[in-house]
C-alpha positions in Angstrom: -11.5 21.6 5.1 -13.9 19.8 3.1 -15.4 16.5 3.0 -13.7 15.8 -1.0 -10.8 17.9 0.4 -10.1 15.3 3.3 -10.8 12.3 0.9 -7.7 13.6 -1.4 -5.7 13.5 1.8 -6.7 9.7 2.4 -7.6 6.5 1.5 -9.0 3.5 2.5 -7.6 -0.4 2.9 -9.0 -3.6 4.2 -5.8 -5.1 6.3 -5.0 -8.0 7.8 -3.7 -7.8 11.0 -3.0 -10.6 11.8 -3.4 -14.0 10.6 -6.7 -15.6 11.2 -8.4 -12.6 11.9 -11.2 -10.9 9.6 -9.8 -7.4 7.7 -10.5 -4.6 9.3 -11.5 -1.4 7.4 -8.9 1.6 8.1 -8.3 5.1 6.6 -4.5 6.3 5.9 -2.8 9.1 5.3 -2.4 9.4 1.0 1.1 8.3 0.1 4.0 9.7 -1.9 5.0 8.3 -4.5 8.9 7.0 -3.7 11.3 6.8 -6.8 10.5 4.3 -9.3 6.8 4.1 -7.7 3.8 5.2 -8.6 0.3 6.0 -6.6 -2.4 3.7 -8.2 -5.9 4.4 -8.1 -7.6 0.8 -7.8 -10.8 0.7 -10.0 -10.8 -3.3 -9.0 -8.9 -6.1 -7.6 -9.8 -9.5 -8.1 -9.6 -12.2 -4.9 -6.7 -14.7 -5.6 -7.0 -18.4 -3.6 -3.0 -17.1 -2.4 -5.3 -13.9 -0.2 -6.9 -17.2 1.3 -3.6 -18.5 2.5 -2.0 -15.3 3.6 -5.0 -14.6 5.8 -4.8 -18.3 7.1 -0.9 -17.9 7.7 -0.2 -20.3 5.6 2.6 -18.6 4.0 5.9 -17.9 5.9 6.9 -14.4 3.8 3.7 -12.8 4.7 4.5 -9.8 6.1 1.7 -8.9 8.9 -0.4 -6.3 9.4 -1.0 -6.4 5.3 -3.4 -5.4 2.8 -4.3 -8.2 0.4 -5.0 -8.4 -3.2 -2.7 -8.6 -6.0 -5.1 -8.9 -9.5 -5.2 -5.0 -9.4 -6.7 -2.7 -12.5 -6.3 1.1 -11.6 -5.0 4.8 -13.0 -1.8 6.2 -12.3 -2.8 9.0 -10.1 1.3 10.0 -9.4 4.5 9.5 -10.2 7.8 9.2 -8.0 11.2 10.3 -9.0 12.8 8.9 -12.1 9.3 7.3 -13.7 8.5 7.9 -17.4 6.5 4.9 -17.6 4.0 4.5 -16.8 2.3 7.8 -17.1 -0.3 9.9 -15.0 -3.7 8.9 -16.7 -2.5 5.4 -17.6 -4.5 2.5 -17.1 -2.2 -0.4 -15.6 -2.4 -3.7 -13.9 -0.4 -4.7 -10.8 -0.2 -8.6 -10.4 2.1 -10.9 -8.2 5.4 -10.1 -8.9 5.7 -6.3 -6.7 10.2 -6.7 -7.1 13.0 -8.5 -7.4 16.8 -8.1 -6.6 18.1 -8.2 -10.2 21.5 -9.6 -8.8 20.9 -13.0 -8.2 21.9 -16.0 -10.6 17.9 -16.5 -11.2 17.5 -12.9 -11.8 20.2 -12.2 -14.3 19.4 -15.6 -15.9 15.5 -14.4 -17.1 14.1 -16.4 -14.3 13.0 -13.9 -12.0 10.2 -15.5 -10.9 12.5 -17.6 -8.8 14.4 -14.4 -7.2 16.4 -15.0 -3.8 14.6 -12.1 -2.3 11.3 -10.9 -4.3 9.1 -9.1 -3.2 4.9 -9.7 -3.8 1.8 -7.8 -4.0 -1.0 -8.2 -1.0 2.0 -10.4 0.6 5.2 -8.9 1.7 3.7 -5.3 0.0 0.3 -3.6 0.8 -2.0 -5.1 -2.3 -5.1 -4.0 -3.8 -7.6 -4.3 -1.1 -7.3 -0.4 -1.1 -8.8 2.5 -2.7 -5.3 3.4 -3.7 -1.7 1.5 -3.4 1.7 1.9 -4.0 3.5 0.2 -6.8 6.9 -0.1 -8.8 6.5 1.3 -12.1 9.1 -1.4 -13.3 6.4 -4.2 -12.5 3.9 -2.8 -13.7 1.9 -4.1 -16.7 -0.1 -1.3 -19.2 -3.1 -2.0 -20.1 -4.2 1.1 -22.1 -4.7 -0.9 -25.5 -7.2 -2.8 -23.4 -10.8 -1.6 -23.4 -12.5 -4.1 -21.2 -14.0 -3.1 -17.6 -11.6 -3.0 -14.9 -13.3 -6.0 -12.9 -13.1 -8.4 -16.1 -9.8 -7.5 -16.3 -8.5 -8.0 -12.5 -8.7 -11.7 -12.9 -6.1 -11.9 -15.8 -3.8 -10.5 -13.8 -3.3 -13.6 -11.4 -5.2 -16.5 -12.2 -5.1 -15.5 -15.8 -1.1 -15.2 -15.9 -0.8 -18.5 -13.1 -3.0 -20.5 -15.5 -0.7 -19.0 -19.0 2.5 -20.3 -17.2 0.7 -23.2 -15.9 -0.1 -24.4 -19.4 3.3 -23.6 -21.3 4.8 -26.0 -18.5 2.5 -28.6 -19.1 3.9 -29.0 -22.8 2.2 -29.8 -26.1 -1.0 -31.4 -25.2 -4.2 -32.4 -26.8 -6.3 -33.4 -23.8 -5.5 -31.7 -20.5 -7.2 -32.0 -17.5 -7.8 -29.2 -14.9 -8.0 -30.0 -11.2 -9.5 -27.2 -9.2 -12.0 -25.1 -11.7 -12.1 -21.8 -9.9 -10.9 -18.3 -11.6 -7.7 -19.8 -13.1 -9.2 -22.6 -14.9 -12.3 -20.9 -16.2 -9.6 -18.5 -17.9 -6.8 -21.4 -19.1 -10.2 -23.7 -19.9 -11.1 -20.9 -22.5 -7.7 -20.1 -24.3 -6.9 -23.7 -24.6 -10.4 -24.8 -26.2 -9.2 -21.8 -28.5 -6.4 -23.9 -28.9 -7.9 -27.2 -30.2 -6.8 -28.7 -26.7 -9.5 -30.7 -25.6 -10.8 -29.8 -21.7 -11.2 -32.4 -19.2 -12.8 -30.4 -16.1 -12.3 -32.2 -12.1 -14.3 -30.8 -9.8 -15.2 -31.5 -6.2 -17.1 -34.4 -5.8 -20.9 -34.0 -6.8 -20.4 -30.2 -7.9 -22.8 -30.3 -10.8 -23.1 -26.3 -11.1 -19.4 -26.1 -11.5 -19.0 -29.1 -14.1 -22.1 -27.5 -16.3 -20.0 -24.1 -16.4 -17.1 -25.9 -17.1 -19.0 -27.5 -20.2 -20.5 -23.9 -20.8 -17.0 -22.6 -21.7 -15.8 -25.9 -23.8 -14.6 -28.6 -21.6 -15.7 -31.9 -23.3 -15.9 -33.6 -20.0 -16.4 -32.9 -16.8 -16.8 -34.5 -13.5 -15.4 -34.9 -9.6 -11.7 -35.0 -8.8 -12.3 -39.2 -7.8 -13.8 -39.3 -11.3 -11.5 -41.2 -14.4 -12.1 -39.1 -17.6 -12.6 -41.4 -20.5 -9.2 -41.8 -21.8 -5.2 -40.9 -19.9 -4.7 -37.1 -20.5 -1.8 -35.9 -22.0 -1.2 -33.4 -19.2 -3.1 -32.0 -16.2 -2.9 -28.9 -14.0 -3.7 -29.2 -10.6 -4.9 -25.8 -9.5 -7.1 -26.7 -6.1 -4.3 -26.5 -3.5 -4.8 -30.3 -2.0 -1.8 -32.8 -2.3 -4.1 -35.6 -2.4 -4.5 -34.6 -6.0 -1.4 -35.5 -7.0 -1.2 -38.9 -7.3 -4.4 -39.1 -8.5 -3.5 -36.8 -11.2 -0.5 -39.0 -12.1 -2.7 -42.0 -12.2 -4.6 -40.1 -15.1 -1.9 -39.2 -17.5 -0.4 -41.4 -20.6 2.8 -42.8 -20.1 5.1 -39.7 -21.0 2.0 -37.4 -19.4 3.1 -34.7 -17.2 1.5 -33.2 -13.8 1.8 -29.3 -13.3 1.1 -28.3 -9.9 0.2 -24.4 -10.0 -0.3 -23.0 -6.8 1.7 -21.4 -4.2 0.5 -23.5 -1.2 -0.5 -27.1 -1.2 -1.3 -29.4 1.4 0.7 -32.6 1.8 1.3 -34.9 -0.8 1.1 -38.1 0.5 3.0 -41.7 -0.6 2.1 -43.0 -3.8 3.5 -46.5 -5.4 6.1 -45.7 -8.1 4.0 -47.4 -11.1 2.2 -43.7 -10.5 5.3 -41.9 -11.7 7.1 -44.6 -14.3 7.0 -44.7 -17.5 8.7 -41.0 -17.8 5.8 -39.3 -16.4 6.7 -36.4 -14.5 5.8 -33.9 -12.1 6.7 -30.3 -12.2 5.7 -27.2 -10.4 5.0 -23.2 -11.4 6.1 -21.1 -9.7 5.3 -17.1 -9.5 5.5 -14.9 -12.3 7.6 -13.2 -14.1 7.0 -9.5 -16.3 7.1 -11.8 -19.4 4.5 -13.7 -19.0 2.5 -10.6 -18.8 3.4 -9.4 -22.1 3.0 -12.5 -23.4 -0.2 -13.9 -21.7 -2.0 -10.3 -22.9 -1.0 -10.8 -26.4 -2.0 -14.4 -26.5 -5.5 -13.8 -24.7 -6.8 -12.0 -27.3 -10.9 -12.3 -27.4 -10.3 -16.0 -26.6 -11.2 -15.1 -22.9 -14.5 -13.6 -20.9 -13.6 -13.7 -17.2 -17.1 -14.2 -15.4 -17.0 -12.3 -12.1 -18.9 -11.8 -8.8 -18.1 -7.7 -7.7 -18.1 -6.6 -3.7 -17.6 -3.4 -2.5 -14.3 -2.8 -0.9 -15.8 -3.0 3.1 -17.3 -6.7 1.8 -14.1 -8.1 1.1 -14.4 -10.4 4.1 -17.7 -11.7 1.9 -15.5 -12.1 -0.2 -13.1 -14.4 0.8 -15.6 -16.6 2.3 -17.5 -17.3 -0.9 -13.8 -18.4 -2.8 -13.1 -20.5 0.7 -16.3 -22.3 0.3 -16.4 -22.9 -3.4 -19.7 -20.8 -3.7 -18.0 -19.0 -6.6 -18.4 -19.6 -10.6 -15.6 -18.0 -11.7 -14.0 -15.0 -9.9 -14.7 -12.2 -6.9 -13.3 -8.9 -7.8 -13.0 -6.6 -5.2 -14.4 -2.7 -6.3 -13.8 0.2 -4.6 -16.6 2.3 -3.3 
C-alpha cells in the first residue's frame, strides 16, 4: 500500500490524556460516519480560553483522553445514514454545542443551550485538534455563502458566537466595557463600534500592546482592569475568567447598568458590599450556545468583523495554548492542519 493510500486510512489528533499533561500527537484509524454524522475534514480550528480549562481540569464534564478544539472550519468529506444536509463538498463550521437531548423542558422551550445533558465539542466529544473529526450534521453550521479563509473564520465560531450572545444579554447600551480583550472581544469590540456603541477596552494591568489594538479596532478608551473609564458604563462583559472582576465591573456601571459574565469557568467571586449591586444593577451570566445564535451571529457579522489570527501547525498546538495562557496573543491562535 502506499504512502497517500495509508493516509486515507488515517488521521491525525493532538489528545489530551489526561488533565495537566501536554497533547500528545497520535494517528487513528479513519472513522465512519454514524447516522446523522458526518466526517469533517478540518482546514482550521481556532484555540478557545475553554481548551485552557479542559486541559487544566478545570471542567467536571470533560470527558478524558480528548481531543480539544471546538472553533472548527472544514469540508464534509462523508456522510452517515439519514444526512441530506449538510452535503459532501460543503464547507461547514462546528462550534460548542456538538448535541442536546431535545426532551428536556430547556430543550423543548428554545433554550437548548441550557440542555440537561448536552453534549460539547473538544469536551465531552473529540474536537478539532484533528486532521479530521466526527460531527452531527444537526449542529452543524454552513458556511458555503462565506468566502473568507478557513483560519479567519474559526474564531467566529466560539469567541465570535460567546461574544454575539454575550452582547444581546448585556441589553441596549451606548458605552460597554469589555474585561478580558482576547479573541472574543476583538470580534464583539468590532460589531459593536459598527453599532454606534462606544468601546471601553480593560486590559491587564500595564498591557499597552493590547490597549493600542484595542484602540486600533475602535474602542475609545482603553486601559488596565484596576483602571476607572471616564464615565459609569451602561454595561460590561467580563470575558477574562477571574471573579475578582466582578465587583469591580459592578462598581463601573450606572445605576440600572448590568454585568455579563461570559465564560464557562471563572475563578471565585469574592464578597463585595451591597452598594456594588443596588440601585437595580444586575448581574447575569451566558451560558453556551445554541444553533440560533449561529444563524444569527453570521448574518449580523457581515463585513463589520476581521478576526486577526496567529496560525500553528496541528503538532504545535501545545505552542499554542501556552501563548493564549500567557496573554502573548493579539487576537486569536488557529490551529491548521499540516
Amino acid at each position: 500500500m502506499s504512502d497517500a493510500e495509508t493516509m486515507k486510512d488515517e488521521y491525525r489528533v493532538m489528545q489530551l490524556v489526561a488533565p495537566g499533561m501536554p497533547l500528545a500527537e497520535a494517528t487513528r484509524p479513519m472513522p465512519q460516519p454514524a447516522a446523522g454524522q458526518v466526517l469533517v475534514r478540518v482546514e482550521a480550528c481556532g484555540v478557545c480560553r475553554t481548551d485552557l480549562h479542559v486541559a487544566d481540569g478545570e471542567l467536571p464534564q470533560a470527558r478524558y483522553p480528548i481531543v480539544p478544539g471546538h472553533e472548527v472550519v472544514g469540508t464534509v468529506e462523508d456522510v452517515g445514514a439519514g444526512v441530506t444536509s449538510p452535503a459532501v463538498g460543503e464547507r461547514i463550521g462546528v462550534p460548542w454545542l456538538g448535541r442536546t437531548c431535545g426532551r428536556c423542558d430547556f430543550c423543548l422551550g428554545d433554550r437548548e443551550n441550557l440542555c440537561d445533558a448536552p453534549e460539547f465539542i473538544g469536551c465531552t466529544l473529540d474536537g478539532g485538534f484533528a486532521t479530521h473529526m466526527l460531527a452531527d450534521a444537526a449542529y452543524c453550521l454552513r458556511l458555503g455563502d462565506i468566502s473568507a479563509e478557513p483560519a479567519s473564520l474559526a474564531p467566529l465560531l466560539c469567541a465570535g458566537l460567546i461574544g454575539w450572545r454575550a452582547f444581546r444579554a448585556a441589553g441596549p447600551c451606548r458605552d460597554l466595557g469589555l474585561y478580558g480583550f482576547g479573541a472574543a472581544a476583538h470580534i464583539l469590540c468590532q460589531m459593536a463600534v459598527a453599532r454606534g456603541v462606544s468601546v471601553y477596552a480593560f486590559t491587564r494591568p500595564g498591557d499597552g500592546a493590547t490597549q493600542a489594538f484595542a484602540r486600533s479596532l475602535g474602542a475609545c478608551w482603553a486601559g488596565g482592569s484596576d483602571d476607572a473609564p471616564p464615565h459609569p458604563l451602561d454595561a460590561t462583559i467580563i470575558f477574562a475568567p477571574v471573579g475578582a472582576l466582578v465587583p469591580i465591573a459592578l462598581g463601573r456601571v450606572r445605576k440600572g447598568g448590568r454585568v455579563v459574565c461570559a465564560g464557562i469557568h471563572m475563578s471565585d467571586i469574592p464578597g463585595f458590599e451591597y452598594r456594588r449591586l443596588w440601585g437595580e444593577r444586575e448581574l447575569v451570566s451566558v451560558a453556551n450556545l445554541t444553533r440560533e445564535d449561529g444563524r444569527t451571529f453570521f448574518l449580523a457579522a457581515g463585513d463589520d468583523v476581521r478576526t486577526r489570527v496567529r496560525t500553528y501547525p496541528l503538532r504545535d498546538a501545545n505552542l499554542a495554548l501556552e501563548a493564549l495562557r500567557e496573554g502573548s496573543l493579539s487576537g486569536a491562535a488557529v490551529i491548521v492542519p499540516d
